[in-house]
C-alpha positions as CSV (number, residue, x, y, z in Angstrom):
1,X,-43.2,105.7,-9.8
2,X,-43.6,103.1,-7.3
3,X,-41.5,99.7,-8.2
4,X,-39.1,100.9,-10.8
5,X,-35.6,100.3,-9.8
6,X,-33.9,101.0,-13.2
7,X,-34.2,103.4,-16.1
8,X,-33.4,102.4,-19.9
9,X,-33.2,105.2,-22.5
10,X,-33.8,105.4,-26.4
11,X,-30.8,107.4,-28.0
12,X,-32.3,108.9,-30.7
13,X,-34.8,111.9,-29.6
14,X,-34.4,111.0,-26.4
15,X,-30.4,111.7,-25.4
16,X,-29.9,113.3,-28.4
17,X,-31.5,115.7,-31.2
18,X,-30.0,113.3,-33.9
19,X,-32.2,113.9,-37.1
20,X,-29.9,116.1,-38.7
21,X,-26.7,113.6,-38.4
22,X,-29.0,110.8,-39.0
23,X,-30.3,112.0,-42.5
24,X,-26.5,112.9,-43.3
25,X,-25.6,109.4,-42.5
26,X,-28.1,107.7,-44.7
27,X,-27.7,110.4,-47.3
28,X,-23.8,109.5,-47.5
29,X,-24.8,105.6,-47.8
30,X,-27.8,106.9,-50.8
31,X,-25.1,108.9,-52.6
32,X,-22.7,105.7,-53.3
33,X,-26.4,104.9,-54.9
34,X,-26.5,107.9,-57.1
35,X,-29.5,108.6,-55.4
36,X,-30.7,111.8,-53.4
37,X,-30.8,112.1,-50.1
38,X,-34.0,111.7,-48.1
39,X,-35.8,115.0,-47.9
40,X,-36.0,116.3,-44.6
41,X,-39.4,117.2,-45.5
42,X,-40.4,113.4,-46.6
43,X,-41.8,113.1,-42.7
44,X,-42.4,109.4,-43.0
45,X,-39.0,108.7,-44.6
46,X,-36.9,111.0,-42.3
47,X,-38.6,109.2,-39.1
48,X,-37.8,106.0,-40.1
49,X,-34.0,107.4,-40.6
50,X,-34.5,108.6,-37.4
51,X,-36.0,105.0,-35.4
52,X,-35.7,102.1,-37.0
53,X,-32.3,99.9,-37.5
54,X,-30.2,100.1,-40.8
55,X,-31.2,97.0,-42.5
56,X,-35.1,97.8,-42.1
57,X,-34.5,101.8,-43.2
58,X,-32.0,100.1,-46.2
59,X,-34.8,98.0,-47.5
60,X,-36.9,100.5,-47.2
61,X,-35.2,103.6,-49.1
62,X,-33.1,100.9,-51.7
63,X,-35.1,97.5,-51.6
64,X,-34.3,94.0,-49.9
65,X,-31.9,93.4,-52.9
66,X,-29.6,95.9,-51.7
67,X,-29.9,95.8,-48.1
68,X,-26.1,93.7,-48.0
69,X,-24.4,96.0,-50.3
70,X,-25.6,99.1,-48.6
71,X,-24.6,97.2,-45.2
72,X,-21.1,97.1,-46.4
73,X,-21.0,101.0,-47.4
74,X,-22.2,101.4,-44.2
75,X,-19.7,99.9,-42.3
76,X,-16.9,101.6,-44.1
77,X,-18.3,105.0,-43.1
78,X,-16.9,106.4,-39.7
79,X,-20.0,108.0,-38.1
80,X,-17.8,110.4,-36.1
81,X,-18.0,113.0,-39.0
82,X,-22.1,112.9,-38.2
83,X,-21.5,113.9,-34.5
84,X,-21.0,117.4,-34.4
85,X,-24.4,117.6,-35.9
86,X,-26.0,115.7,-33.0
87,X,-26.8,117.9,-30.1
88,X,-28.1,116.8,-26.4
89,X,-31.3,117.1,-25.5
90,X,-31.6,120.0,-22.9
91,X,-30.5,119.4,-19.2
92,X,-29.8,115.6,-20.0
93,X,-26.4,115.7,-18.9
94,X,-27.4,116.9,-15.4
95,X,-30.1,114.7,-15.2
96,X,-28.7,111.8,-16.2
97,X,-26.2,112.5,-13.3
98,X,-28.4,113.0,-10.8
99,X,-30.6,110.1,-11.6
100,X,-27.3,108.2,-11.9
101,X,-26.7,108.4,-8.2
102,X,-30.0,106.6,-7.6
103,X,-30.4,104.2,-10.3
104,X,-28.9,101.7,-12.6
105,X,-29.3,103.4,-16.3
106,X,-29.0,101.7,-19.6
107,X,-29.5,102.2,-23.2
108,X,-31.6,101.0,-25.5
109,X,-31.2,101.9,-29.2
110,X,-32.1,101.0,-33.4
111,X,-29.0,102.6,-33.9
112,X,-25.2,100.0,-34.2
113,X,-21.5,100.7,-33.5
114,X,-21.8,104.5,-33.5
115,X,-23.2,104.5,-29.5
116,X,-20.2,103.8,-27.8
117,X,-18.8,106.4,-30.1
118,X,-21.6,109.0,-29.5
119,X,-21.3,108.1,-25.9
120,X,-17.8,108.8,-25.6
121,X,-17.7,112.0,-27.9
122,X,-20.3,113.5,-25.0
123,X,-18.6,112.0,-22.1
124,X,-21.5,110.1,-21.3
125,X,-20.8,106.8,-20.9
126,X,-19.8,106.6,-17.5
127,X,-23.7,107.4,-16.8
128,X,-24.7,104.0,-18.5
129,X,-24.5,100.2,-16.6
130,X,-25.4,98.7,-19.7
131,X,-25.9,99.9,-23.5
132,X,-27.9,97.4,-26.1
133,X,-28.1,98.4,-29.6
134,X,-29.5,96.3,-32.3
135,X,-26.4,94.4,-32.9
136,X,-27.0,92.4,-29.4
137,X,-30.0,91.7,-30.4
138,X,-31.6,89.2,-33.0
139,X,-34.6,91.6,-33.4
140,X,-34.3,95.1,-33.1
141,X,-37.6,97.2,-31.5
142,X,-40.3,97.0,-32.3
143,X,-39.7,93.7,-30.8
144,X,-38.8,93.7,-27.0
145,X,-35.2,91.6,-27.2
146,X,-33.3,94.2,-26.2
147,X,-35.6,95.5,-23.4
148,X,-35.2,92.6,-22.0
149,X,-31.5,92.5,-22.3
150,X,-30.9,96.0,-20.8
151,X,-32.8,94.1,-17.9
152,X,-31.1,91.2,-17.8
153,X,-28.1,93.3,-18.1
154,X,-29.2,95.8,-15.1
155,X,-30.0,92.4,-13.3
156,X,-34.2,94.0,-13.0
157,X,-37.2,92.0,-13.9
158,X,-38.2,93.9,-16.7
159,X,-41.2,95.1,-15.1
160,X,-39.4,96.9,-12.2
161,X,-37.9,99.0,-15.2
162,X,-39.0,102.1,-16.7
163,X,-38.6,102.4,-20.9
164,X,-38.0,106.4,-22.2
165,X,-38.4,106.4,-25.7
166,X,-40.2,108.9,-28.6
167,X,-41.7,106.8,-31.2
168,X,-43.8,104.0,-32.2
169,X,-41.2,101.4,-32.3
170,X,-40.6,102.2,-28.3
171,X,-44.0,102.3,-27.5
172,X,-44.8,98.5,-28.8
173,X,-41.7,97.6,-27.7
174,X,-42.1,98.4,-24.5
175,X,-46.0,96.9,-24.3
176,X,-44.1,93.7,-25.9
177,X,-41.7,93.1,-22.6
178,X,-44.4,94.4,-20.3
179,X,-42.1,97.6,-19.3
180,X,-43.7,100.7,-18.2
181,X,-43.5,103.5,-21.0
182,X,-42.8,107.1,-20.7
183,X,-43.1,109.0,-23.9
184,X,-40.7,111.6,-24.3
185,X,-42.0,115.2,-26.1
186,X,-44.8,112.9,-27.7
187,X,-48.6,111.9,-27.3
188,X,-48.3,108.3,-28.0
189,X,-50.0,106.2,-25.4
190,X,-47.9,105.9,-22.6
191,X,-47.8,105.2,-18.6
192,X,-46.1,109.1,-18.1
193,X,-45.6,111.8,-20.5
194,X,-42.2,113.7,-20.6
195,X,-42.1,117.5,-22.0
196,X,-38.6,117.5,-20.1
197,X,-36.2,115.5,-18.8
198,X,-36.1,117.0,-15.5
199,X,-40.0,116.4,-14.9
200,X,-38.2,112.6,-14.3
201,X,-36.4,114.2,-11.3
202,X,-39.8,115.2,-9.9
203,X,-41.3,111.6,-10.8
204,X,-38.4,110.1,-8.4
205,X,-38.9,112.5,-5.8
206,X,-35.6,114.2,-6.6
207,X,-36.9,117.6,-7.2
């Protein structure tokens, strides 16, 4: 793709097959509830598990009056029992090396403290020039704050980036800050369509 000089990642279904470690997580938070966990069936319900930050997905699943409260539970959980049951998407390591030689790569992600975390568990942070999650941010996607601070952050106009994400929330986002989209194992509307993350080594000319 002609113009882009920098990559920026989603985490979640991107980087990593989360789903299972993300219902687990909000399950945990749900049983200090006494409530069930969210069916993994429940495909609206597990998505936005899967996508959107804690506070929307806590308003959601226990209402606006106990967004705080499940906040707090939250942050006394250590995520690192959930990261076993994350696994990387195939051939991302190698990819992400390759492309790593050629470009400056960031993150941009729903998800809070646990991406360093996640990062480091993998031994993939040294890949990464700048990570964003939704605590840098005053809006988390589907607004395009922290598109534009993985930019800013890669020092790129956001329009000489490229945006990899897998739902919704990345696709307006990335309309939002004017960033081409390339939707990852997905049919949403999008400027390129990923069924692998090696196809991006044939988009770069890098075989």
């Amino acid at each position: 793709m002609n113009g882009v000089a920098g990559i920026i990642f989603d985490c979640d279904g991107v980087l990593f097959e989360s789903r299972a470690a993300n219902l687990a997580y909000y399950g945990a938070v749900l049983e200090t509830f006494g409530l069930p966990p969210v069916d993994p069936a429940d495909e609206v319900r597990a998505r936005l598990c899967h996508t959107a930050a804690s506070p929307e997905v806590f308003r959601v699943l226990l209402g606006e009056e106990r967004v705080a409260a499940a906040l707090a539970v939250a942050q006394d959980l250590d995520y690192r029992r959930f990261i076993p049951a994350m696994r990387p998407e195939p051939e991302i390591t190698e990819v992400l090396a390759a492309l790593s030689e050629r470009f400056p790569l960031a993150i941009a992600t729903n998800r809070g403290g646990s991406m360093r975390e996640i990062l480091d568990h993998f031994d993939m942070a040294g890949y990464f020039r700048a990570v964003v999650t939704s605590r840098d941010v005053a809006r988390p996607k589907p607004h395009p704050d922290m598109l534009f601070e993985a930019a800013r952050r890669l020092a790129l106009a956001p329009s000489r980036t490229l945006f990899i994400g897998d739902s919704e929330l990345d696709r307006r986002a990335a309309a939002s800050a004017g960033i081409p989209f390339a939707a990852y194992r997905n049919d949403l509307p999008a400027d390129v369509r990923l069924d692998s993350h090696r196809q991006l080594l044939g988009l770069f000319g890098g075989g």
